[in-house]
VEXPA-682300 format. One record per residue (C-alpha): residue in three letters; x negated, y negated, z. Coordinates in pm, 1 decimal, padded with zeros to 6 digits. Each point is the difference from the previous one (the first is absolute). Layout:
BEGIN
PT   code          X          Y          Z
PT    ALA          X          Y          Z
...
This chain:
BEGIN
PT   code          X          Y          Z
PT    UNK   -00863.9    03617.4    01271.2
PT    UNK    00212.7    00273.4    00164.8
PT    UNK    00031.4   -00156.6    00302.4
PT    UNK    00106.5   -00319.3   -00192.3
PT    UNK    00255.9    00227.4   -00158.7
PT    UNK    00160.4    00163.6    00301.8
PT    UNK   -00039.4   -00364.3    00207.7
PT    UNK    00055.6   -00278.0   -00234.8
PT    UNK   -00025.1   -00355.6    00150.1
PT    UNK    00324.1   -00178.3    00053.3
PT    UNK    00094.8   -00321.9   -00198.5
PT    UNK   -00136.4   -00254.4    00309.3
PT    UNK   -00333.5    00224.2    00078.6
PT    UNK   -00088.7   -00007.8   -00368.8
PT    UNK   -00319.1   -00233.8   -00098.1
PT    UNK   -00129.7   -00178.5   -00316.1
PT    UNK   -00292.4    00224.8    00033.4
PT    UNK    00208.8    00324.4   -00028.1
PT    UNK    00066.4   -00104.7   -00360.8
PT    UNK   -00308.4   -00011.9   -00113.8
PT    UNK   -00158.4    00253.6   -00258.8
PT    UNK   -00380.5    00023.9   -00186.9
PT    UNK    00011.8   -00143.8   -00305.4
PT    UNK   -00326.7   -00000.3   -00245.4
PT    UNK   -00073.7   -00356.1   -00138.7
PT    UNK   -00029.9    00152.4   -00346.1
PT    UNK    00395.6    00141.5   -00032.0
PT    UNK    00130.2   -00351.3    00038.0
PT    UNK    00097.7   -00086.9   -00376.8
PT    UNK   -00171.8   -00359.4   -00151.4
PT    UNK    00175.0    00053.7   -00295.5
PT    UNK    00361.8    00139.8   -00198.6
PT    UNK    00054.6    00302.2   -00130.3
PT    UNK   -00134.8    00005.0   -00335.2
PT    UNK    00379.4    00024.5   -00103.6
PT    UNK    00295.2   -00104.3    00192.3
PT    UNK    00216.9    00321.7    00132.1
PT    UNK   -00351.7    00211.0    00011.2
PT    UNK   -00055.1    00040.0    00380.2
PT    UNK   -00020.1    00275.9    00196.6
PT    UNK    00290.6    00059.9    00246.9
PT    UNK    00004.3    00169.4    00310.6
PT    UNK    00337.0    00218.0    00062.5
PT    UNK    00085.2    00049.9    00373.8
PT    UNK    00335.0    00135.6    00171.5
PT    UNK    00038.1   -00222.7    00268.7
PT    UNK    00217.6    00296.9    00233.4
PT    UNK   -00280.5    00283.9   -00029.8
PT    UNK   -00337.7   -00282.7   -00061.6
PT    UNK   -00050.2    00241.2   -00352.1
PT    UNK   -00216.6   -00163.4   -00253.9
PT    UNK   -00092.3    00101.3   -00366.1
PT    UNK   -00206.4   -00190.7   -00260.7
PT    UNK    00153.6   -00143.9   -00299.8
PT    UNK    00053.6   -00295.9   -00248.5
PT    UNK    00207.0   -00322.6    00022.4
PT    UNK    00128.6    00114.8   -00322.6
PT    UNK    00198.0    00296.2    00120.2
PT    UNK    00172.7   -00319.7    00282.8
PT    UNK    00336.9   -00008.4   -00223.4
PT    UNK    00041.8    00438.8    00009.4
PT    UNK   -00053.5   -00035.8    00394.4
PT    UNK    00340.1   -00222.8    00035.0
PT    UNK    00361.3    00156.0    00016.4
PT    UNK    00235.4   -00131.5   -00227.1
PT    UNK    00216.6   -00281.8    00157.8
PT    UNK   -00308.1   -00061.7    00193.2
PT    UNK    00031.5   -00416.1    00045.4
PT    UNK   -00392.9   -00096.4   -00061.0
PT    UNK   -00091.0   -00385.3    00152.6
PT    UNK   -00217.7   -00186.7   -00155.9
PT    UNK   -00151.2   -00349.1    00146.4
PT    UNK   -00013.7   -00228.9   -00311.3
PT    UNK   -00235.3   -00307.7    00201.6
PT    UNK   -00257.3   -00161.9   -00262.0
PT    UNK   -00356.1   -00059.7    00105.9
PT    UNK   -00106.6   -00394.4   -00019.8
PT    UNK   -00336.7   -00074.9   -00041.8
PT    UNK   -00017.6   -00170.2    00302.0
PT    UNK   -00395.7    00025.2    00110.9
PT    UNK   -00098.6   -00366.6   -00127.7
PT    UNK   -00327.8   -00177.9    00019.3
PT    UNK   -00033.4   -00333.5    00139.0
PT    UNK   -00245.4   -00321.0    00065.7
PT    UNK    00021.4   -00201.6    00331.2
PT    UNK    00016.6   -00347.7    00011.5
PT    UNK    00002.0   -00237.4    00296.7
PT    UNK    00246.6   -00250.8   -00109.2
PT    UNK   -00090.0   -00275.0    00286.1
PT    UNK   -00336.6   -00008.1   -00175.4
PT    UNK    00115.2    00016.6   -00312.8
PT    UNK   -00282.1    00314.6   -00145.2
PT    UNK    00040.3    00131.3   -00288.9
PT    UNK    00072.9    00395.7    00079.5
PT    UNK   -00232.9    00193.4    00133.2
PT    UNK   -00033.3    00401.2    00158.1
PT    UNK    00203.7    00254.9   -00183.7
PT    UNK    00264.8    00141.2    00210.1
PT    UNK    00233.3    00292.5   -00055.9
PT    UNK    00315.2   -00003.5    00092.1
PT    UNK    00281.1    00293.1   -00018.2
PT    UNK    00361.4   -00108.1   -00029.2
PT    UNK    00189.1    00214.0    00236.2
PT    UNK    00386.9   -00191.3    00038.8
PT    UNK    00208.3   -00315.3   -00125.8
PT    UNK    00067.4   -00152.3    00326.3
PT    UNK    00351.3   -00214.5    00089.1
PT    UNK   -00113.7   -00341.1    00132.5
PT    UNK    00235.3    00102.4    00332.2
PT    UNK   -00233.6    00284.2    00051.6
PT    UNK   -00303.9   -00231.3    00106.2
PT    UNK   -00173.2    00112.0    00347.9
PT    UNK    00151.6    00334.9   -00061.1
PT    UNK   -00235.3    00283.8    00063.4
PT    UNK   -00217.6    00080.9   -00265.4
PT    UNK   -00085.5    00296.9   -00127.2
PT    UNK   -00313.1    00145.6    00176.0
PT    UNK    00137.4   -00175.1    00311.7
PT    UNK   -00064.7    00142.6    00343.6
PT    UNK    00374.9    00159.0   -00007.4
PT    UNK   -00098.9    00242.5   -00322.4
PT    UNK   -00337.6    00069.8    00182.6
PT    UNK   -00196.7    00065.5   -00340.5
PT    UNK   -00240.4   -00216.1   -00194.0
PT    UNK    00063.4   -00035.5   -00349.1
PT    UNK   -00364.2    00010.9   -00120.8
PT    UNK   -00128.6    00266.4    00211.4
PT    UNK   -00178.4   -00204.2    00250.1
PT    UNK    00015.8    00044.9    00349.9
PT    UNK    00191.3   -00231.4    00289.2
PT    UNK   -00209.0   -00291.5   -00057.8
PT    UNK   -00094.5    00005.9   -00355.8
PT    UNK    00089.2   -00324.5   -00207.9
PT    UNK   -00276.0    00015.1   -00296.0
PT    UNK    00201.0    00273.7   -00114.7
PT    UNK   -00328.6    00199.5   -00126.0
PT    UNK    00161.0    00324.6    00034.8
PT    UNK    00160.2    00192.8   -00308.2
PT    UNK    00343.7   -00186.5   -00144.6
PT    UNK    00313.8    00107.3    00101.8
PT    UNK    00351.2   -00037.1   -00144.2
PT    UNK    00291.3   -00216.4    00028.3
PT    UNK    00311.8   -00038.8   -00207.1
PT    UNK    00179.3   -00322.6   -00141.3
PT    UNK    00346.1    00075.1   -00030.9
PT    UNK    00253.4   -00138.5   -00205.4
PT    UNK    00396.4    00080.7    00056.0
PT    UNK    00228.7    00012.3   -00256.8
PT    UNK    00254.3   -00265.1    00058.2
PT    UNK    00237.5    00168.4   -00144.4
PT    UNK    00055.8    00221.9    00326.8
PT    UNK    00186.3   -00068.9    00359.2
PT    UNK   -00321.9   -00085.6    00233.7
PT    UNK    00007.9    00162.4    00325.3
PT    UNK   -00296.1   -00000.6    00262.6
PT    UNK   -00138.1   -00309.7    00209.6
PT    UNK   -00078.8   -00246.3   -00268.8
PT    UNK    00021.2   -00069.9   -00377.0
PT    UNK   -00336.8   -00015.5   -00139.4
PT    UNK   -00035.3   -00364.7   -00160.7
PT    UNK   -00049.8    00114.4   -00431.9
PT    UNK   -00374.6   -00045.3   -00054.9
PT    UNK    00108.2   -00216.6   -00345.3
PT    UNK    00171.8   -00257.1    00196.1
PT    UNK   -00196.0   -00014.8    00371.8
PT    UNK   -00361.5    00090.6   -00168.1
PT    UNK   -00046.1    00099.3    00365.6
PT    UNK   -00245.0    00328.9    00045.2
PT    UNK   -00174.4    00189.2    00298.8
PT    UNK   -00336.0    00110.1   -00118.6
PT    UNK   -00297.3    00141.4    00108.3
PT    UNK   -00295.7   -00171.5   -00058.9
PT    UNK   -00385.9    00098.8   -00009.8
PT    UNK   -00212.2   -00115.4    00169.8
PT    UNK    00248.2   -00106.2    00221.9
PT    UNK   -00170.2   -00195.0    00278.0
PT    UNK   -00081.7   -00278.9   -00273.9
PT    UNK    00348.3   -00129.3   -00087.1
PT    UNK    00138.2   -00166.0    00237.2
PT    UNK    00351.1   -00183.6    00038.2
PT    UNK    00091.8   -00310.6   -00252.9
PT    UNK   -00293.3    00136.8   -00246.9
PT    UNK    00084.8    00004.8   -00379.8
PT    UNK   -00066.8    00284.4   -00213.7
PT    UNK   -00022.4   -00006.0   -00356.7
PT    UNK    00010.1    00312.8   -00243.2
PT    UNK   -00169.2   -00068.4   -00308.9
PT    UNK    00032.2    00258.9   -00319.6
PT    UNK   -00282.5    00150.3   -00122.1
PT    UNK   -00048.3   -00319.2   -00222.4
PT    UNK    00015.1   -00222.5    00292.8
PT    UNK    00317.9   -00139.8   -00055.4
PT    UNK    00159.7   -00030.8    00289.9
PT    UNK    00312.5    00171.8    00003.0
PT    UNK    00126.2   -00001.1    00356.5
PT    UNK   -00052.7   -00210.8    00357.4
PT    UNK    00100.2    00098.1    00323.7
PT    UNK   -00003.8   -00173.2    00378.3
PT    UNK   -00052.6    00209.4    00265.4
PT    UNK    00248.2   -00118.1    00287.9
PT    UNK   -00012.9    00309.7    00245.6
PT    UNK   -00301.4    00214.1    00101.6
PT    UNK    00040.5    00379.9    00140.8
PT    UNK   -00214.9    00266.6    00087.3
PT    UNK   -00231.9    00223.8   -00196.4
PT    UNK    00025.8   -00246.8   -00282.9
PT    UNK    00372.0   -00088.1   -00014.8
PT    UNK    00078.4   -00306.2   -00113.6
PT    UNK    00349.4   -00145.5   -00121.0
PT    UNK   -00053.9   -00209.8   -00331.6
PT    UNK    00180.6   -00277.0   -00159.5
PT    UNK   -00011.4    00023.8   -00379.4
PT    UNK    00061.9   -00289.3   -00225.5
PT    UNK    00271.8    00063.7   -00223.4
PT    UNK   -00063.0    00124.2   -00346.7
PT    UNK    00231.7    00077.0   -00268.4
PT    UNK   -00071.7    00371.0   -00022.6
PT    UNK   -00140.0    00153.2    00342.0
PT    UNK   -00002.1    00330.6   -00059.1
PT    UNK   -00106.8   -00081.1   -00364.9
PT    UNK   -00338.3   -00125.0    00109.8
PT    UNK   -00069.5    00287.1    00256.3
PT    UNK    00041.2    00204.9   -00321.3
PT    UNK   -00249.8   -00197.9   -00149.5
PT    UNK   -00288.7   -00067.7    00276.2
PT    UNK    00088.5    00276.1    00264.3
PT    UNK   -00134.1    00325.5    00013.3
PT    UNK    00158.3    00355.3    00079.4
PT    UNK   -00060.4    00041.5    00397.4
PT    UNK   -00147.7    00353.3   -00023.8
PT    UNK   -00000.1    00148.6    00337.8
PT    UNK   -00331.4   -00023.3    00189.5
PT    UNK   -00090.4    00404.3   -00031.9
PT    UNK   -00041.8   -00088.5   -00387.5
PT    UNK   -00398.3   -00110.3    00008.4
PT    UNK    00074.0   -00198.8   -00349.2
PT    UNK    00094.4   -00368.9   -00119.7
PT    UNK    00387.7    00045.0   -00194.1
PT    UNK   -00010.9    00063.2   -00366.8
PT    UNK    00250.9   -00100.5   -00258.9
PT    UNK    00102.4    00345.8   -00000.6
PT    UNK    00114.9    00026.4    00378.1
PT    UNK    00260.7   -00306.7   -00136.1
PT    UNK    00205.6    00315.6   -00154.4
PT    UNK   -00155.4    00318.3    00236.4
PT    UNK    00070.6   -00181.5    00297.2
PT    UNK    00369.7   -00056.7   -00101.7
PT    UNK    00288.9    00283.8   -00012.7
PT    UNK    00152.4    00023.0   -00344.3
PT    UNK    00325.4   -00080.9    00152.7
PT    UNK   -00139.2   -00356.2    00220.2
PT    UNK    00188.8   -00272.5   -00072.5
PT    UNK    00057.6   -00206.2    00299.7
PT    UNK   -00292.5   -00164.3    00081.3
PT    UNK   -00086.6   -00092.9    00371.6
PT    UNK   -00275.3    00305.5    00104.5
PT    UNK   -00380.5   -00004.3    00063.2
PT    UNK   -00025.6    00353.7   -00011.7
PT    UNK    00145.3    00267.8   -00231.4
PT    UNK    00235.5    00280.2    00130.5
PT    UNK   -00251.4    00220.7   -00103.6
PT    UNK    00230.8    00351.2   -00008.3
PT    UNK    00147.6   -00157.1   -00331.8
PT    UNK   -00305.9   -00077.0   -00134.4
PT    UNK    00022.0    00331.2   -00142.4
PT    UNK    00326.8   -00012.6   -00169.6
PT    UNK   -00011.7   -00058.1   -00409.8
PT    UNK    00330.5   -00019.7   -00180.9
PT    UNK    00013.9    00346.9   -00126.8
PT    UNK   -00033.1    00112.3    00329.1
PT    UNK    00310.9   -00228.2    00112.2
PT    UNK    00181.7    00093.9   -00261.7
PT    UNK   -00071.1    00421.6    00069.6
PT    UNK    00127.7   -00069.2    00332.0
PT    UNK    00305.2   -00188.5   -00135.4
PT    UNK    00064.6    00297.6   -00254.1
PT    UNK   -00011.7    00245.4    00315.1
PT    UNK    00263.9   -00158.3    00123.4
PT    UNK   -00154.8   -00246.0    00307.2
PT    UNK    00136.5   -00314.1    00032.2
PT    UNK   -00220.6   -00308.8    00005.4
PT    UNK    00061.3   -00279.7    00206.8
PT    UNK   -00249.6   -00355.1    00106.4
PT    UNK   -00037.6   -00154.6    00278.1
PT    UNK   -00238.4   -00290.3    00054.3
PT    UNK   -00262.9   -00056.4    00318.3
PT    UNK   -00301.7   -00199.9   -00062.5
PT    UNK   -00262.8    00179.2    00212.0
PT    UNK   -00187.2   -00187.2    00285.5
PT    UNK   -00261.7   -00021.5    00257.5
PT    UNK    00271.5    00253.2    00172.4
PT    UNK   -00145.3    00228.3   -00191.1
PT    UNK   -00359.7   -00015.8   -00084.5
PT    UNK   -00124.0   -00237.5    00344.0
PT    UNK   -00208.6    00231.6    00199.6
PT    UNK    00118.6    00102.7    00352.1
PT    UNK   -00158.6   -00183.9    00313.5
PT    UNK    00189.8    00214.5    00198.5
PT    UNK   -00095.0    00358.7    00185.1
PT    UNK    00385.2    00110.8    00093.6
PT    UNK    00232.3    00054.9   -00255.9
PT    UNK    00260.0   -00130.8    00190.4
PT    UNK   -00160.3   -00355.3    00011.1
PT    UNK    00004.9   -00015.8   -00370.1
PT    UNK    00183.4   -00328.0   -00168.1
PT    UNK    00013.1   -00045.8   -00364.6
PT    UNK    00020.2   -00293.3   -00161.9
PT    UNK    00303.5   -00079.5   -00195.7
PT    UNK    00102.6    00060.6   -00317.6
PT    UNK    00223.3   -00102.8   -00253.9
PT    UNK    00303.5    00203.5   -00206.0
PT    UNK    00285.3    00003.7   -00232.9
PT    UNK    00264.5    00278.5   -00034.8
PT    UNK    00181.2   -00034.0   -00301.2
PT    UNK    00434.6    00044.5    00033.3
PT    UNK   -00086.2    00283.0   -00268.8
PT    UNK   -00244.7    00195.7    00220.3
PT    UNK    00207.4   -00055.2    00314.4
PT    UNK    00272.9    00185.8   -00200.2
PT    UNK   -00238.9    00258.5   -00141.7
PT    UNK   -00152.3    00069.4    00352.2
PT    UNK    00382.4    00007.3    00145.2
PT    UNK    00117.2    00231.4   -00272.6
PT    UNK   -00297.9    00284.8    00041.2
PT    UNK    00029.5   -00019.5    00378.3
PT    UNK    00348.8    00052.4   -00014.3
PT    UNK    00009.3    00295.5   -00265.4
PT    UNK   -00315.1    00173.7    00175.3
PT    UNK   -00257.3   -00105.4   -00235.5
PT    UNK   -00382.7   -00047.8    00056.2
PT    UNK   -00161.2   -00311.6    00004.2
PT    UNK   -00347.7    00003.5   -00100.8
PT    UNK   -00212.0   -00309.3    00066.1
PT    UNK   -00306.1   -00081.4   -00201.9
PT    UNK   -00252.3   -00168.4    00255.3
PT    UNK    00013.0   -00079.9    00289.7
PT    UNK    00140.6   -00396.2   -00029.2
PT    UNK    00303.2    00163.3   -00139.8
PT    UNK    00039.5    00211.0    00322.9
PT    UNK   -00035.8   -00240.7    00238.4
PT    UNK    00213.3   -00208.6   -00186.3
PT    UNK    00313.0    00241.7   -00065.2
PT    UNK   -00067.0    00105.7    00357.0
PT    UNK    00015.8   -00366.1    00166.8
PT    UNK    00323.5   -00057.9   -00228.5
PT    UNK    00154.1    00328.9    00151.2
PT    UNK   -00107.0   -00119.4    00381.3
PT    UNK    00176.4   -00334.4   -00066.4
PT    UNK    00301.0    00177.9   -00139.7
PT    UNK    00021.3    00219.2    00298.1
PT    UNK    00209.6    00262.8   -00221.9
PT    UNK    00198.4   -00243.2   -00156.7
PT    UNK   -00024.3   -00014.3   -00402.4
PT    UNK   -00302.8   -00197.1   -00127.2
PT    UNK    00028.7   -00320.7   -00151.6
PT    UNK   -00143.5   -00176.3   -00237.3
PT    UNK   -00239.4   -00262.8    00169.1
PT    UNK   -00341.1   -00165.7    00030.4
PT    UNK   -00187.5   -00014.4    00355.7
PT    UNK   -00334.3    00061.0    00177.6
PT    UNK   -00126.8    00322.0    00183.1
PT    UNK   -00260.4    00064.4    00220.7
PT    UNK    00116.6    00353.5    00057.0
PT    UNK   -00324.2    00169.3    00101.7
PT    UNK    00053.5    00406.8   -00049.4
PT    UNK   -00164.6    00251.0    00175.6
PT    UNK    00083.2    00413.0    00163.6
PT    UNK    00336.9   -00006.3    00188.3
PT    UNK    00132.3   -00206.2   -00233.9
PT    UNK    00362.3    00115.5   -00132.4
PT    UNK    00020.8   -00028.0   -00361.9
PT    UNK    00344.8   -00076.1   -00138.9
PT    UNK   -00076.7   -00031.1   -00359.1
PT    UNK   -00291.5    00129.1   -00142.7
PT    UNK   -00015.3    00360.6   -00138.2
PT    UNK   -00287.2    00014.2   -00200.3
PT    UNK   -00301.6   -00221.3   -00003.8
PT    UNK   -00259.3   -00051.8   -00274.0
PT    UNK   -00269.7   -00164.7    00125.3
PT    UNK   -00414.7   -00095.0   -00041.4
PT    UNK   -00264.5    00139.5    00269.3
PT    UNK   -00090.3   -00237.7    00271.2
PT    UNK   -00249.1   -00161.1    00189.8
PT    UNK   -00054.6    00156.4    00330.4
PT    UNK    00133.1   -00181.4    00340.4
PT    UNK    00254.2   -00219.8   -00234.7
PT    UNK    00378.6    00008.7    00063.8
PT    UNK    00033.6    00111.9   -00346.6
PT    UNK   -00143.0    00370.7    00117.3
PT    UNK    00233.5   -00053.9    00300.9
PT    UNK    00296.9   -00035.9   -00194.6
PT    UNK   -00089.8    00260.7   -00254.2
PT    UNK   -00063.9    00231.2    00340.5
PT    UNK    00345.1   -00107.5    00138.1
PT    UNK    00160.3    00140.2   -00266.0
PT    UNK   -00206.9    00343.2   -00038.9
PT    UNK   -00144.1    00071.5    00305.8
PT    UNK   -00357.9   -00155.0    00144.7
PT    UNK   -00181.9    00353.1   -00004.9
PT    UNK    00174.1    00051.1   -00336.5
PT    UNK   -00105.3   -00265.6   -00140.3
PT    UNK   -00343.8   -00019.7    00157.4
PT    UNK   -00051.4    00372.1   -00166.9
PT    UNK    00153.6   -00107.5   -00313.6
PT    UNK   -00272.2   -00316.9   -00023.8
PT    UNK   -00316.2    00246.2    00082.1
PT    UNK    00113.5    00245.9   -00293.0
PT    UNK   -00004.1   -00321.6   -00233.2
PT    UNK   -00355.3   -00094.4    00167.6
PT    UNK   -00120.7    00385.8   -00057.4
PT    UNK    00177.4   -00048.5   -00368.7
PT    UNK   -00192.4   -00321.6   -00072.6
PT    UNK    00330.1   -00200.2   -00058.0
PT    UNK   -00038.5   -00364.2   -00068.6
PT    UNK    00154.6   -00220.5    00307.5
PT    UNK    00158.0   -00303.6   -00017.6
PT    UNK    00149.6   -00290.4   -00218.4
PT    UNK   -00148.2    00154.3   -00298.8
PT    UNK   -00065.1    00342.0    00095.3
PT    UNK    00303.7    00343.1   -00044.8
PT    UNK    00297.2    00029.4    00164.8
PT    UNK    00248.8    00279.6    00190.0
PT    UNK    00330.5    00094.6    00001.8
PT    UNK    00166.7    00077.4    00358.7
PT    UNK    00307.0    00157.1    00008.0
């Protein structure tokens, strides 16, 4: 470790390996607090790598007043769905069960596009190796994303609304059985059937681009037939509780397949304790996506792609953001999607003032990086070798942060979407 210290690795020598940490299978949470707001935090100075032990409670007496706190307000969808295969030049009734994860609304310009999981990003969404199709690995992550259209859109192409084009990339299990122009059908647990769905373009590692028929209420029957895609380190079917655990208390645009987990923590007293301490609280929106949960395929850091992802910065955050830069304020994100996305927003600005906007990022974070936003960061504890651990080591330190994740190992912490949180600042 010392002569890591005294000769740290430079940005382009560093490796996926060098992130890595020991992490006992039995700290990684399978369930919620017993109450919301009751985790354990981990308190680290980010200048002097300094950590102390204490609750998520005490979060709202560790900000300054005029502190501007970010919050990412994405809803999950239950968007893992269940399916039957049917051959439709035979005409069989359905057969197989297949799973499929919704992971983006597609625009019907956007066809032959790279798909996510594509040889560019260099990861495989299910875990499986370079030539894995069955998919038989763990389940990863991806993230349908709706934009408000209320906002300017800015980026390489307007996503096509999922009510009107009822056209989805998925990921399907077992992949290697569904092939192009087969018709799925997703029954409820009645066997009604509620949905049906054409696949007309096949990926890799089970990605397949899926035309829904149109139904009145899309997103209403996902609420009734989907389930909660629970990340694959949670060794448990979804429960109708993880419908309100796995949700912030301030969601309410939905579009993600994951949670932002740091604000599964917050309750409204706590909000409102920060509020009364004078922080101001301001949303953003990024629906979180195989960017950030695909694992890496890569060894160099430097060869790392992420996929994209899709965001909305209100005209009222813009101005919040613009006022606490310009009177000297901190800015204190709350996960991780909120950093990369106020930190994207400020590398398109290019020290202009921000405004108000939706767009995709595929900013991809890691030491070297020059933060122009971000003060403060509250945050969950991460797998090892994952650009999460990168980012959260680009903005303390990778031997920092490293030493900061082996106390919380030593202190039996519980890791990941479920498990405590810390506060670096």
């Amino acid at each position: 470790m010392k002569d890591m210290l005294e000769n740290p690795k430079t940005t382009t020598d560093l490796r996926v390996s060098d992130f890595d940490f020991d992490l006992p299978e039995e700290l990684i949470a399978q369930q919620p607090p017993a109450e919301r707001g009751q985790s354990r935090m981990l308190v680290m100075d980010r200048a002097t790598g300094a950590v102390r032990d204490g609750q998520f409670a005490e979060f709202p007496s560790l900000l300054r007043p005029g502190d501007l706190l970010v919050l990412n307000d994405t809803r999950v969808i239950p968007a893992r769905l269940y399916a039957q295969r049917t051959l439709i030049r035979e005409r069989e009734k359905p057969t197989g069960r297949i799973e499929v994860l919704l992971t983006e609304p597609m625009a019907p310009q956007t066809l032959g596009a790279p798909a996510p999981g594509s040889p560019r990003t260099k990861t495989c969404p299910w875990g499986g190796g370079p030539d894995s199709e069955t998919g038989d690995n763990t389940n990863s992550l991806g993230a349908p994303s709706i934009p408000r259209s209320s906002a300017e859109w800015v980026g390489d192409r307007e996503p096509h609304p999922a009510a009107r084009g009822n056209l989805w990339r998925a990921l399907v299990k077992p992949g290697r059985k569904v092939a192009i122009g087969e018709r799925l059908v997703f029954p409820s647990p009645s066997g009604e059937i509620m949905l049906k769905a054409e696949v007309i373009e096949r990926g890799q590692f089970g990605d397949r681009l899926l035309q829904f028929e149109p139904v009145e209420d899309f997103f209403g029957v996902l609420e009734r037939i989907g389930h909660v895609p629970l990340p694959p380190y949670i060794h448990r079917n979804d429960a109708d509780t993880d419908r309100e655990r796995y949700q912030t208390v301030y969601s309410r645009e939905r579009g993600s397949v994951a949670a932002p987990t740091a604000g599964l923590h917050f309750t409204p007293e706590i909000l409102s304790a920060a509020k009364a301490h004078g922080v101001e609280i301001a949303r953003l929106t990024l629906h979180v996506g195989l960017g950030t949960f695909a694992p890496l395929r890569v060894e160099r850091v430097d060869e790392i792609h992420l996929h994209r992802e899709r965001y909305t910065l209100s005209d009222a955050t813009a101005d919040a953001l613009n006022r606490s830069v310009s009177e000297g304020r901190r800015i204190v994100a709350v996960g991780t999607t909120v950093v990369r996305t106020l930190e994207h927003c400020a590398q398109q600005a290019n020290g202009a003032p921000l405004e108000g906007h939706s767009g995709v990022t595929e900013i991809f974070i890691s030491p070297g990086f020059q933060f122009r936003l971000v003060g403060g960061l509250l945050t969950n504890f991460h797998l090892p070798q994952s650009s999460l651990i990168m980012l959260v080591s680009a903005f303390a330190g990778r031997e920092k942060v490293l030493a900061a994740y082996r106390h919380a190992v030593e202190e039996k912490y519980h890791f990941f979407s479920y498990g405590d949180c810390m506060f670096l600042a």
